[in-house]
N, C-alpha and C positions, 0 to 999 in steps of 0.2 A: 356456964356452958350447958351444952345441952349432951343429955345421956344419948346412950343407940336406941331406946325404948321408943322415947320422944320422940327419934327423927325416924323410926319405923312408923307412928302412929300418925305421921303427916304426912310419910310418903302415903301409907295406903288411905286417908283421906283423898289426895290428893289421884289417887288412882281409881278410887270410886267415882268422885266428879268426874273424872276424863270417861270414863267407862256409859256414865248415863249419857254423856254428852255424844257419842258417835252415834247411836242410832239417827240423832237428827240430824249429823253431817251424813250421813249415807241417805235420808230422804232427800235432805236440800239437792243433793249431787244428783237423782234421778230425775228429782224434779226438774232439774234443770236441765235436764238432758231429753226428756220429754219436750218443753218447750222450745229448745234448739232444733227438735223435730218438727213441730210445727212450724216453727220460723220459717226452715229450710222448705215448706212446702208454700211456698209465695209465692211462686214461680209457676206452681200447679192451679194456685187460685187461680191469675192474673187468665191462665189458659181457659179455664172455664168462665170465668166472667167475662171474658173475650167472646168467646163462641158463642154463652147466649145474649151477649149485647148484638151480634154479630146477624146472628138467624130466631131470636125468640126461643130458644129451644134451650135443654141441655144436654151438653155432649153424650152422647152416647158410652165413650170408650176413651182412650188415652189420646189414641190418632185425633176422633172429632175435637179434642182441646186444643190440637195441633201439640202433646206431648208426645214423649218417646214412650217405648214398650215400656211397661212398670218393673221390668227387668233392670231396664234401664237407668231407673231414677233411685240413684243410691248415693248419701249422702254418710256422713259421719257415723252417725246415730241409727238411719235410714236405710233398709236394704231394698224397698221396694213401695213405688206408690201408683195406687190402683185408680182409675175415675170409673164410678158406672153410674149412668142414668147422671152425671155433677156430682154425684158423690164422694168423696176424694179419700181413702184409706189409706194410711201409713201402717208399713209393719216395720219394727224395730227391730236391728241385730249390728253390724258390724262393732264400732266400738263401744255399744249402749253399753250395759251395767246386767247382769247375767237374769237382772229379777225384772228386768223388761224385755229383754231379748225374745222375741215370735209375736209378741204382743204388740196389740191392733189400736190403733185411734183414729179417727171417722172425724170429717171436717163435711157439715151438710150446707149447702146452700141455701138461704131464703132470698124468696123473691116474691116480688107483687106479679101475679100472673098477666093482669091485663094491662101493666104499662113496664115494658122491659129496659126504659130506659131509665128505670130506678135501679142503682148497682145493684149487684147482689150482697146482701150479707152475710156470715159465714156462723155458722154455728159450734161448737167442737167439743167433742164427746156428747156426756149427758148436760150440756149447760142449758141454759134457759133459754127458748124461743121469744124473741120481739112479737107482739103483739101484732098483726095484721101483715105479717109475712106467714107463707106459705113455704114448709121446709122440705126437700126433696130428701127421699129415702129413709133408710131408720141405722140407727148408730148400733155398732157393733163395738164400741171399744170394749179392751177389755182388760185395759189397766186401771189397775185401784185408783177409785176416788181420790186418796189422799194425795197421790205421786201427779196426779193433775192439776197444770196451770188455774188459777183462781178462776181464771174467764169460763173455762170448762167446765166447772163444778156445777151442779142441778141448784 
């Protein structure tokens, strides 16, 4: 049989393991909430790489993507998404995680300037620029490295 000692000395084992193990369920869960934020921002790309397949140019504002006010574009995670100059800014709040909530991430556009019927492609946070693309504006994110999808990371 087993004493009370014993089955104290494997609960609290067994409470030290659970205890190391939730920091990483509480990253995975931001991370992943982070990334449902970009997801949800496909909609904003599609508007911008429309307008400049459309005119050579990039939108100016929400309107020129043919989006709504950035008041507007509120998702899950998302209380609001910005374009300036193709730029595309997410700020996070509604049911993010309290340690994202106000915090910014930046989706920049690459493009080859003198032939615009090469798509665009998208950049996001600090990740790494393609080579012989040309990247509009400068990243403001300002959520931790870590809590950012793999693609995002420098």
């Amino acid at each position: 049989g087993f004493t009370l000692l014993e089955m104290m000395v494997v609960l609290g084992i067994i409470a030290i393991l659970a205890l190391m193990t939730l920091p990483l369920y509480v990253e995975k869960n931001v991370q992943q909430q982070v990334k449902e934020g970009i997801d949800f921002a496909e909609f904003m790309k599609r508007g911008v790489s429309t307008a400049y397949a459309l005119t050579g140019a990039l939108p100016i504002d929400n309107a020129g993507a043919g989006l709504p006010a950035p008041d507007k574009v509120i998702g899950n995670y998302v209380v609001s998404g910005t374009v300036s100059d193709g730029v595309i800014t997410l700020v996070f709040g509604n049911l993010a995680v309290s340690n994202i909530r106000g915090k910014k991430v930046t989706l920049r556009p690459g493009y080859v300037p003198d032939a615009p019927q090469v798509p665009v492609s998208w950049v996001c946070g600090p990740g790494k620029v393609p080579a012989g693309l040309t990247i509009a504006g400068s990243d403001v994110t300002d959520i931790p490295v870590a809590w950012l999808p793999v693609a995002c990371r420098p």
